[in-house]
Each structure stands twice: as structure tokens, then as C-alpha cells.
N, C-alpha and C positions, 0 to 999 in steps of 0.2 A: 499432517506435515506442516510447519512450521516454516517460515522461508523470512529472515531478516535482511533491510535491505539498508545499506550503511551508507548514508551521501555524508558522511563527517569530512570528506575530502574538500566539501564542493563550499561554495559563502551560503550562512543562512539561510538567505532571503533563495534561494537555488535549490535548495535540499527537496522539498516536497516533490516539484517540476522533476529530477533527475530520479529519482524512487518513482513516480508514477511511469515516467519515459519506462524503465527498464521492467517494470511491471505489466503496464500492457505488451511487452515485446516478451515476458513470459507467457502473460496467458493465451495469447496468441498462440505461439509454440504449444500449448496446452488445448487448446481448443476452447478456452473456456467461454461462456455465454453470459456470464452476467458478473459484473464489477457493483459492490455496492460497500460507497465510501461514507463514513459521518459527516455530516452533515456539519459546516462550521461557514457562519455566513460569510466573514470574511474573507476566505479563499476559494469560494464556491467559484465564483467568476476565474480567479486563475486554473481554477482545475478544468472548468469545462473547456478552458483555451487550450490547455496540455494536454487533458485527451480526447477531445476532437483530433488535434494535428496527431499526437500519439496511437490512435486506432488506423487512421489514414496509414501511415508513416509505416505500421507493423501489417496493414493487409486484413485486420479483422472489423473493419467499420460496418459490416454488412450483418457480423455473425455476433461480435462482443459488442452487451447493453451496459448502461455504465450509470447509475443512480447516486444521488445524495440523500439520506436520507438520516433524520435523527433517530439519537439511542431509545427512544422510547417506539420508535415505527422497526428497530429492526434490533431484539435483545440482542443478536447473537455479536454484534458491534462492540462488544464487553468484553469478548473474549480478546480480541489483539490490542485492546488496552491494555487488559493486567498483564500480557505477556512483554507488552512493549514497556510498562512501568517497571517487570519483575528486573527487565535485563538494563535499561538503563540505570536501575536502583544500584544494582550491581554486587557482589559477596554473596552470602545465601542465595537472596533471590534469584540471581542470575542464575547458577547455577543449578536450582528447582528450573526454571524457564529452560535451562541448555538441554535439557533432556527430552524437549520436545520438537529443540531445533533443529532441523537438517541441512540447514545450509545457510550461511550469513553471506550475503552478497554484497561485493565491493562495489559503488555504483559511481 
């Protein structure tokens, strides 16, 4: 399953912070235990501030672990690249990608 998360609503500089908020308030909802994002130095420090208060905020800070970690520590990191390249690309590619998507979320 596939799950796109669309902050095109929100300023730039916002868009990550709003996609991570409603994210951990997914897998929350999901029970998940382990979040592992790529690893990019320059927003490392704002993520760890968004989901810190984010884990708190959704009730899972006890149960969801939440890692940085580069493409070369975690291959599978590839995989919501090329789907995230396929649909922004947009024409074919999107619609190769739509086929694995089950839900685009407005955030």
C-alpha cells in the first residue's frame, strides 16, 4: 500500500513538518513501531523537533521509534523515491505509480 501525502496547500518551507504531523497521526492509528526517514542533514534537526512533538501529540512516543538513516544503511529508502519521482514527473509515470496508490491525502 502506497499512501501519498499532499501539503501543496501549505508554504514550502511547511510542507515536510505538515506530511510528518499527519503521518505519525497515521501510524499511530496503525500501531506501527518503527518510522525510518532518509537521512538529509539539513532537515534532520527540524524533523527530530516535528516528531518528537508529533509522537507526543499522537500518543505513540512510548511505542513508535523514528530513525534517520542514509540510502546506503537502508536500500529499501529507493523505493518511495522512484514512486515519489514517478508521480510528480507526472503523464505515464504517474499513472504507472497510480496503480500502487491507495490513497493521496490532503494534508
Amino acid at each position: 500500500m502506497v499512501r501519498i501525502y499532499d501539503a501543496s496547500a501549505h508554504h514550502r518551507r511547511r510542507q515536510r513538518e505538515a506530511c510528518l504531523d499527519v503521518l505519525i497521526e497515521d501510524l499511530a492509528s496503525a500501531g506501527a513501531r518503527m518510522l525510518v526517514l532518509e537521512s538529509d542533514e539539513s532537515i534532520v534537526e527540524l524533523d527530530r523537533k516535528t516528531l518528537y512533538r508529533a509522537v507526543r501529540q499522537h500518543g505513540c512516543h512510548d511505542v513508535l521509534e523514528y530513525r534517520h538513516l542514509r540510502a546506503f544503511e537502508e536500500p529499501l529508502l529507493a523505493v518511495p523515491d522512484a514512486l515519489a519521482w514517478c508521480w510528480q514527473r507526472g503523464g505515464h509515470w504517474k499513472a504507472r505509480a497510480r496503480e500502487m496508490v491507495e490513497e493521496v491525502r490532503t494534508v
